[in-house]
Biopython code that builds the backbone (N, CA, C, O; Angstrom):
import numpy as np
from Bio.PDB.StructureBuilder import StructureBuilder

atoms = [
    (1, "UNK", "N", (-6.273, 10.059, -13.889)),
    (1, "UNK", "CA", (-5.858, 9.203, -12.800)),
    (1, "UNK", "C", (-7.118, 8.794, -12.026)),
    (1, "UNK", "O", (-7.960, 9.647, -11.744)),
    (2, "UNK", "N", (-7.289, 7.316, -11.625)),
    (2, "UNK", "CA", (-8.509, 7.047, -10.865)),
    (2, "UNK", "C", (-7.797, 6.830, -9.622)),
    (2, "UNK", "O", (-6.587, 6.937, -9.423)),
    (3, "UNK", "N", (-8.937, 6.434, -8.624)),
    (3, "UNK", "CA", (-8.554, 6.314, -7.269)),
    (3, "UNK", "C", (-8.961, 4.944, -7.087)),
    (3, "UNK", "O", (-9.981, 4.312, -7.359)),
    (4, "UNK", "N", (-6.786, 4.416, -6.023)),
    (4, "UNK", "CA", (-6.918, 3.019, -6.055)),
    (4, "UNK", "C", (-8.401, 3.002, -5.033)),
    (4, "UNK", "O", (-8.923, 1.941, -5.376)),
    (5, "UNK", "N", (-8.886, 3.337, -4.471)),
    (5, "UNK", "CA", (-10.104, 2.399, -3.778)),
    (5, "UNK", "C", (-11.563, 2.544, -4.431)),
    (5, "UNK", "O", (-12.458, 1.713, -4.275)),
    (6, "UNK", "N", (-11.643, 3.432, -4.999)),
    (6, "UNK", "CA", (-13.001, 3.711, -6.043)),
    (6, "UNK", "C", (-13.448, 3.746, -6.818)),
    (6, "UNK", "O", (-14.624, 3.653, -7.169)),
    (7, "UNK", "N", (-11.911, 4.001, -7.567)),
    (7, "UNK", "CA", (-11.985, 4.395, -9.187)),
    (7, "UNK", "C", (-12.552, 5.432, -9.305)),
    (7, "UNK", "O", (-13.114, 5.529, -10.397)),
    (8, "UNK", "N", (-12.682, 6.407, -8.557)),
    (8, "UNK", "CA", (-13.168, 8.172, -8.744)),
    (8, "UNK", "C", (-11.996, 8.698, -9.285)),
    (8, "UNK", "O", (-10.852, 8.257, -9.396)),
    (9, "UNK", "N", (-12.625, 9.899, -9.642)),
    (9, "UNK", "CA", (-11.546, 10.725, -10.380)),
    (9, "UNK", "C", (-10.832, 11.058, -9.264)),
    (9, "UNK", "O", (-11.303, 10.973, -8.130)),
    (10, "UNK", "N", (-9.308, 11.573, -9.605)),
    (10, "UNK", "CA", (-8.419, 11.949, -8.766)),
    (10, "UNK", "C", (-8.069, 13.196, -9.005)),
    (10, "UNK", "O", (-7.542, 13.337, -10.108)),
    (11, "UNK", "N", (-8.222, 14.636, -8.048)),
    (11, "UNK", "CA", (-8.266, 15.591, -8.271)),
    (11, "UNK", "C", (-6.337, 16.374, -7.610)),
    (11, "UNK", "O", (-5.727, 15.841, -6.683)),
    (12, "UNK", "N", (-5.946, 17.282, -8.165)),
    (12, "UNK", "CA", (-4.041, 17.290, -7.791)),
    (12, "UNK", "C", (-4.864, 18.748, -6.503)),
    (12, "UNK", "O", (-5.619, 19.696, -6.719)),
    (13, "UNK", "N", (-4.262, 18.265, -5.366)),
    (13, "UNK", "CA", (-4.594, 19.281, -4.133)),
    (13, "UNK", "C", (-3.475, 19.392, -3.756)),
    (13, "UNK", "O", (-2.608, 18.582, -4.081)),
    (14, "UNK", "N", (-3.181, 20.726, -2.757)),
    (14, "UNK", "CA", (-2.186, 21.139, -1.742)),
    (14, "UNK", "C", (-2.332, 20.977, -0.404)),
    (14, "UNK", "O", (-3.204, 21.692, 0.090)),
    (15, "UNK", "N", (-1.655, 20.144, 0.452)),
    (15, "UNK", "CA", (-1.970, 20.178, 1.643)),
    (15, "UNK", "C", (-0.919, 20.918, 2.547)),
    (15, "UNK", "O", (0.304, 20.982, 2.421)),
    (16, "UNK", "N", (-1.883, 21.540, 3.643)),
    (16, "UNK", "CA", (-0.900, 22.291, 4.593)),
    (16, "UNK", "C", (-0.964, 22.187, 5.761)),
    (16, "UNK", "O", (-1.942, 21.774, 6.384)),
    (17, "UNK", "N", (0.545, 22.715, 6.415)),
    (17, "UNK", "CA", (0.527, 22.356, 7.635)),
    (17, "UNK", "C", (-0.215, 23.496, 8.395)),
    (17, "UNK", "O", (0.091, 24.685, 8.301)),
    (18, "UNK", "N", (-1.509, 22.857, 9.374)),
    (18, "UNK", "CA", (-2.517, 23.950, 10.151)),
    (18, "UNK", "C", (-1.469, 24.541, 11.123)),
    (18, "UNK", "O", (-2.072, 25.483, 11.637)),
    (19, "UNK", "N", (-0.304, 24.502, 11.619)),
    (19, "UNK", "CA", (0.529, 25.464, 12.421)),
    (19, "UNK", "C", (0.630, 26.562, 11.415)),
    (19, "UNK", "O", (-0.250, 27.418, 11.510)),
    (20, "UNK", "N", (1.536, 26.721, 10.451)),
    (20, "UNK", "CA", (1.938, 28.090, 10.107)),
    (20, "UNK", "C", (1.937, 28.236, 8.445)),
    (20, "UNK", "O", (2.718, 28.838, 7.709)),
    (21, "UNK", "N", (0.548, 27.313, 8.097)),
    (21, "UNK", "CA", (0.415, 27.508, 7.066)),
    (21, "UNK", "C", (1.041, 27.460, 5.504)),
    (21, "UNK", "O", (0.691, 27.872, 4.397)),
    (22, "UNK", "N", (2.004, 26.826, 5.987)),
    (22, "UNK", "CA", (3.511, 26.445, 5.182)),
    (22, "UNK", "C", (2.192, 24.979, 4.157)),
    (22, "UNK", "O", (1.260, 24.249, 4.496)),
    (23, "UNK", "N", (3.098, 25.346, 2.636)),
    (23, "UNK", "CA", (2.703, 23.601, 1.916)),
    (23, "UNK", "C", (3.408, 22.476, 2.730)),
    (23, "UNK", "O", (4.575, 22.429, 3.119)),
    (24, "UNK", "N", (2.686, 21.838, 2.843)),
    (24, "UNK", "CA", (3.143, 20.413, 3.291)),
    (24, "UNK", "C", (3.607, 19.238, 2.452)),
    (24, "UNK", "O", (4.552, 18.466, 2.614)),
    (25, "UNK", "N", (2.501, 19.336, 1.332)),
    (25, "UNK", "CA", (3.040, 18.269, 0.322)),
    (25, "UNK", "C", (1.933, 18.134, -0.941)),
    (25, "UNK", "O", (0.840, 17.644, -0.655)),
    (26, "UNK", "N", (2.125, 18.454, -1.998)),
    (26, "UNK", "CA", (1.322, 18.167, -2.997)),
    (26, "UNK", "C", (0.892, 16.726, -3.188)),
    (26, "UNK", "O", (1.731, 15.893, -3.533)),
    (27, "UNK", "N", (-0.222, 16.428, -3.004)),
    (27, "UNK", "CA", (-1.018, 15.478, -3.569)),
    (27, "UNK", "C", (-2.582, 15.369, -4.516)),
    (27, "UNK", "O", (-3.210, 16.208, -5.162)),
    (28, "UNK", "N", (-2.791, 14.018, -4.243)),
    (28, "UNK", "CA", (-4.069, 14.283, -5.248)),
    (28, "UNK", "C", (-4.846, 13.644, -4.091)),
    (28, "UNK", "O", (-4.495, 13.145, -3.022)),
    (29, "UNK", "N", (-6.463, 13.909, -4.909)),
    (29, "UNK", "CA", (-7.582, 13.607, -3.452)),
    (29, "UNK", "C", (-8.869, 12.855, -4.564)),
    (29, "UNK", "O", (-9.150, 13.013, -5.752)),
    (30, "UNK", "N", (-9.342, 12.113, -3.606)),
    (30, "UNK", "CA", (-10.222, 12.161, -5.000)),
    (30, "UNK", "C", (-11.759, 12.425, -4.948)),
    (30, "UNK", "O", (-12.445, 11.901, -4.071)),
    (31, "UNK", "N", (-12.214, 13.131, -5.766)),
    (31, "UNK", "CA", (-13.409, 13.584, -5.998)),
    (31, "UNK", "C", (-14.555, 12.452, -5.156)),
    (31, "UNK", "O", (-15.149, 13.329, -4.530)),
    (32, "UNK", "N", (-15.057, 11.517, -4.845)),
    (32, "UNK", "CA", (-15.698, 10.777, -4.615)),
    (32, "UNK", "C", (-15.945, 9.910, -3.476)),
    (32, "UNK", "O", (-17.007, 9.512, -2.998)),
    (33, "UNK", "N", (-14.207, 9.613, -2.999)),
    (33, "UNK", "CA", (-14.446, 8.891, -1.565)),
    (33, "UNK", "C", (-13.676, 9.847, -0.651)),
    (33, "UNK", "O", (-13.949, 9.682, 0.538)),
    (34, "UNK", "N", (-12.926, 10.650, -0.869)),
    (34, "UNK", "CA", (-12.210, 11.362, -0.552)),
    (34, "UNK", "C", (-10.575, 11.000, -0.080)),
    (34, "UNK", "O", (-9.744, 11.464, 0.701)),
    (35, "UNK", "N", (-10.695, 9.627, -1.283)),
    (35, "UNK", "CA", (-8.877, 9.044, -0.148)),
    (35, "UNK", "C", (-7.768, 10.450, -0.703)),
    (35, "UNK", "O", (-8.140, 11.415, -1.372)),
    (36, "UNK", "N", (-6.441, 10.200, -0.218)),
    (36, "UNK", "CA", (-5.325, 11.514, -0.159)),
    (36, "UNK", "C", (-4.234, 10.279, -0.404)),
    (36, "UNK", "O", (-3.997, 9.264, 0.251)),
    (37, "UNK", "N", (-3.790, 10.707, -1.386)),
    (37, "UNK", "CA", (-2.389, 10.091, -1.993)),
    (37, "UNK", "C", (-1.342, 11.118, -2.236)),
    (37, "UNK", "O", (-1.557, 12.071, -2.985)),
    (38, "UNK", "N", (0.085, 10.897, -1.455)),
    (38, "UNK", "CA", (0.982, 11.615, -2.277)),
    (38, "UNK", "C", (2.250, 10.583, -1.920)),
    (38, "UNK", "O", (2.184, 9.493, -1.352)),
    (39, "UNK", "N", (3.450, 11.296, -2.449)),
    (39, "UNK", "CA", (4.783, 10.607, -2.289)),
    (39, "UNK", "C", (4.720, 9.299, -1.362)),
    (39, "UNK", "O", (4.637, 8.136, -1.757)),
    (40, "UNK", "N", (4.779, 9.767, -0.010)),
    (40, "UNK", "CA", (5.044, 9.276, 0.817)),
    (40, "UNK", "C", (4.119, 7.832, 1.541)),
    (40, "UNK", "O", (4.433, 6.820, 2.167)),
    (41, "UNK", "N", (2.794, 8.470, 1.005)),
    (41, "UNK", "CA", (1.712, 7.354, 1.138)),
    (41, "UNK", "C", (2.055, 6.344, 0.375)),
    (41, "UNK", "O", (2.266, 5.226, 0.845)),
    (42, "UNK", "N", (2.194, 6.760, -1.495)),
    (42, "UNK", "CA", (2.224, 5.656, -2.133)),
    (42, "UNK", "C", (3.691, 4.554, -1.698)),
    (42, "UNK", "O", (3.624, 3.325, -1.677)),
    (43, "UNK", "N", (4.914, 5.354, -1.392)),
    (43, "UNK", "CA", (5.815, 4.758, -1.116)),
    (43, "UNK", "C", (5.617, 3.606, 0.238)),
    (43, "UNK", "O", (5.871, 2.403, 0.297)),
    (44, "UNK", "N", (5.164, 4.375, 1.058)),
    (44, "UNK", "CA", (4.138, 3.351, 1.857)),
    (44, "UNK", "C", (3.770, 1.964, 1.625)),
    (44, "UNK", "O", (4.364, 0.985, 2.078)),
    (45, "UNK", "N", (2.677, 1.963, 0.836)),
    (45, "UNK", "CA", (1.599, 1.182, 0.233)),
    (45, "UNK", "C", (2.326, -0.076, 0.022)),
    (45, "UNK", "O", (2.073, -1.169, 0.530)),
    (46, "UNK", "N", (3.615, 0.344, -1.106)),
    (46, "UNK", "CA", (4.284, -0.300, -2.058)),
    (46, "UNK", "C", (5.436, -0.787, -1.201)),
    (46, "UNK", "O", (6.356, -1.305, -1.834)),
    (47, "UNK", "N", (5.547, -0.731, -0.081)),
    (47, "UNK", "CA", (6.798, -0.863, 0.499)),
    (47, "UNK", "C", (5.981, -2.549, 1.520)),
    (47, "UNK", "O", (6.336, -3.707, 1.736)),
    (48, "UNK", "N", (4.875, -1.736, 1.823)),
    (48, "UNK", "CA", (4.070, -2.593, 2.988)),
    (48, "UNK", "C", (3.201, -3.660, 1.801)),
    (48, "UNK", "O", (2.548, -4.498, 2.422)),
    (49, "UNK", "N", (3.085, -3.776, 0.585)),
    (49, "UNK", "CA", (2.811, -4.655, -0.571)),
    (49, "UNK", "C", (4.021, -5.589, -0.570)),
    (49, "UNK", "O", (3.781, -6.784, -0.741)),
    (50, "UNK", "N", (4.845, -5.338, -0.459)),
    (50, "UNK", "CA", (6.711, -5.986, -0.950)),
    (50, "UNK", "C", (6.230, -7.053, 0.043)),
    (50, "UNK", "O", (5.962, -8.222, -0.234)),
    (51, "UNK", "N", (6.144, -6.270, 1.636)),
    (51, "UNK", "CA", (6.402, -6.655, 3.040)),
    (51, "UNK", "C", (5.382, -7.900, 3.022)),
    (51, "UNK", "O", (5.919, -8.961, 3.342)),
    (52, "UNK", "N", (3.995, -7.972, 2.704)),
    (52, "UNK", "CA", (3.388, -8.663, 2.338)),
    (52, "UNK", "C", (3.469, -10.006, 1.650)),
    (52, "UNK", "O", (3.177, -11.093, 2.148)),
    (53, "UNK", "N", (3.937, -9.749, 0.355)),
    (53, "UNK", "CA", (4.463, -10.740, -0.491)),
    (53, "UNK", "C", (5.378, -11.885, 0.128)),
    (53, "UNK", "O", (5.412, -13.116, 0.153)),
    (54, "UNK", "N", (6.027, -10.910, 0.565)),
    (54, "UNK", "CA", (7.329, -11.792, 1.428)),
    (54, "UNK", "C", (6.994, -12.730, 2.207)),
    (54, "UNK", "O", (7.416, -13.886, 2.243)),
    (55, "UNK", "N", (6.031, -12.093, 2.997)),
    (55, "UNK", "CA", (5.179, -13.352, 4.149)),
    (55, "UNK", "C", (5.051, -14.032, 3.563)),
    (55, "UNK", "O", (5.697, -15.080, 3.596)),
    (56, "UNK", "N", (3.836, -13.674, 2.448)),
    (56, "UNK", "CA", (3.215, -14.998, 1.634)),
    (56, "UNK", "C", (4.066, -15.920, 1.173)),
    (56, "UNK", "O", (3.750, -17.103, 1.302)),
    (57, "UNK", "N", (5.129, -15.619, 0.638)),
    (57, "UNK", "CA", (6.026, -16.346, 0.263)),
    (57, "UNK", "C", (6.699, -17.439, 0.835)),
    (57, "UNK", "O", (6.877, -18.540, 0.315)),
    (58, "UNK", "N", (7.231, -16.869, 2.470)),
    (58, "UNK", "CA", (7.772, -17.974, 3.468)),
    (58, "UNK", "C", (6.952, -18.793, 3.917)),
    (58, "UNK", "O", (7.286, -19.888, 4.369)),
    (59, "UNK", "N", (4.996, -18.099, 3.812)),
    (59, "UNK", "CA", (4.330, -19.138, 4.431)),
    (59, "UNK", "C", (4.395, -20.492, 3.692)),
    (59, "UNK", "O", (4.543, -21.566, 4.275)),
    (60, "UNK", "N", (4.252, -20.324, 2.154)),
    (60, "UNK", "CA", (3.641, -20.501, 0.831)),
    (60, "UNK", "C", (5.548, -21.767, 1.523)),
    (60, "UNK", "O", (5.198, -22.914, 1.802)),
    (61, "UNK", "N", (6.371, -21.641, 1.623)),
    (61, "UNK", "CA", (7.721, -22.410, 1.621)),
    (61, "UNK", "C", (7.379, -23.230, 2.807)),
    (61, "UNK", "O", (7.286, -24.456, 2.737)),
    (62, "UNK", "N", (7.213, -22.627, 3.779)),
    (62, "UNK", "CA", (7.149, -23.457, 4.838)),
    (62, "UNK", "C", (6.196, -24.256, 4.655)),
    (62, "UNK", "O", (6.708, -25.351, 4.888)),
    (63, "UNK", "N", (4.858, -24.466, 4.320)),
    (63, "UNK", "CA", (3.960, -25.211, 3.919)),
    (63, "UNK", "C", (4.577, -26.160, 3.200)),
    (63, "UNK", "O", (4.706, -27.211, 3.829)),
    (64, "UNK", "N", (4.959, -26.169, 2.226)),
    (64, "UNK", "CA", (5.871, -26.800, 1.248)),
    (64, "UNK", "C", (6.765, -27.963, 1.295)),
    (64, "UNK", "O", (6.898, -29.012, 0.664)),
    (65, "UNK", "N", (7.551, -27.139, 2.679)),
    (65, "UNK", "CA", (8.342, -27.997, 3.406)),
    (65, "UNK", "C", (8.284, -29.197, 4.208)),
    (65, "UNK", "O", (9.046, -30.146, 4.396)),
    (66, "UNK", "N", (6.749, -28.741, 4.763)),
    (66, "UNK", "CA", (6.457, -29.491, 5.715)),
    (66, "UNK", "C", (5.644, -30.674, 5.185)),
    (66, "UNK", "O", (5.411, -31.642, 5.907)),
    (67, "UNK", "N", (5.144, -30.581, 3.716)),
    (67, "UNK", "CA", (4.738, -31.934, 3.397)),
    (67, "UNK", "C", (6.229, -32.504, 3.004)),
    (67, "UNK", "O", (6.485, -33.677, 3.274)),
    (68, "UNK", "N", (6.991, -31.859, 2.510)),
    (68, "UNK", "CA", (7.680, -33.065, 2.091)),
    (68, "UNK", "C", (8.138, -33.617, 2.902)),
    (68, "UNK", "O", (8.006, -34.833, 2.765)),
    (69, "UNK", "N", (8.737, -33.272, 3.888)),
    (69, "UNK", "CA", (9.011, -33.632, 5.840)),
    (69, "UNK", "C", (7.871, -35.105, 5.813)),
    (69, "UNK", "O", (8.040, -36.270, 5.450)),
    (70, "UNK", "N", (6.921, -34.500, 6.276)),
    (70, "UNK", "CA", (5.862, -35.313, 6.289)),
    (70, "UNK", "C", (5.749, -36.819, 5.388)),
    (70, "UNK", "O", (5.484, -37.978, 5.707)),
    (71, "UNK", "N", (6.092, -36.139, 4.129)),
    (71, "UNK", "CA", (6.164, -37.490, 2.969)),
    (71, "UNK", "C", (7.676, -38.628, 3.269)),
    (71, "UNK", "O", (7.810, -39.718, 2.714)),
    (72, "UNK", "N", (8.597, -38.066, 4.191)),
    (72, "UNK", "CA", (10.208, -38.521, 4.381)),
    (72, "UNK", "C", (9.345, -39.286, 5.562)),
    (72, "UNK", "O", (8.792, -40.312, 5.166)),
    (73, "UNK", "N", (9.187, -39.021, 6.649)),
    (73, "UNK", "CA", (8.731, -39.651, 7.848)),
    (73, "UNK", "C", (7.435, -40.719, 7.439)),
    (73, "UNK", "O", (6.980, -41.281, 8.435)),
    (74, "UNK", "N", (7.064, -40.924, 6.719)),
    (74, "UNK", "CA", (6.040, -42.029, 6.004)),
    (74, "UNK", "C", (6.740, -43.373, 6.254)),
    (74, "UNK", "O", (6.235, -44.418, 5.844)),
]
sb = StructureBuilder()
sb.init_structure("model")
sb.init_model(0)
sb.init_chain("A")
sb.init_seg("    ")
for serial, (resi, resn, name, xyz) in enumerate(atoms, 1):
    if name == "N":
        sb.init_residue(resn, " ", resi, " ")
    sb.init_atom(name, np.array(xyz, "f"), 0.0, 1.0, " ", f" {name:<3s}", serial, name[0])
structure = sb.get_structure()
């Protein structure tokens, strides 16, 4: 597994919670830049990627729209 920002190797770590020492959540880390990926991050990422798209999309329409608007009022 590489790491999305480096392409370093990605190493599988345990993280814990500093109160009472309990696992918190298995993830991976990566050897090189040090980013931390697990479940919840990637679900993240991919959720706020969707969220993204979407914009682009309505901008990408509304633009669209507005020439042809533009081309009617000629």
């Amino acid at each position: 597994m590489t790491c999305s920002r480096c392409g370093g190797l990605m190493l599988r770590t345990t993280l814990l919670d500093l109160d009472d020492d309990k696992v918190f959540a298995d993830a991976v880390k990566c050897a090189n830049c040090g980013n931390v990926e697990d479940r919840l991050i990637l679900q993240h990422r991919r959720r706020n990627a969707a969220i993204t798209q979407l914009v682009a999309d309505a901008e990408a329409h509304l633009q669209l729209c507005s020439r042809s608007v533009a081309d009617v009022t000629r």
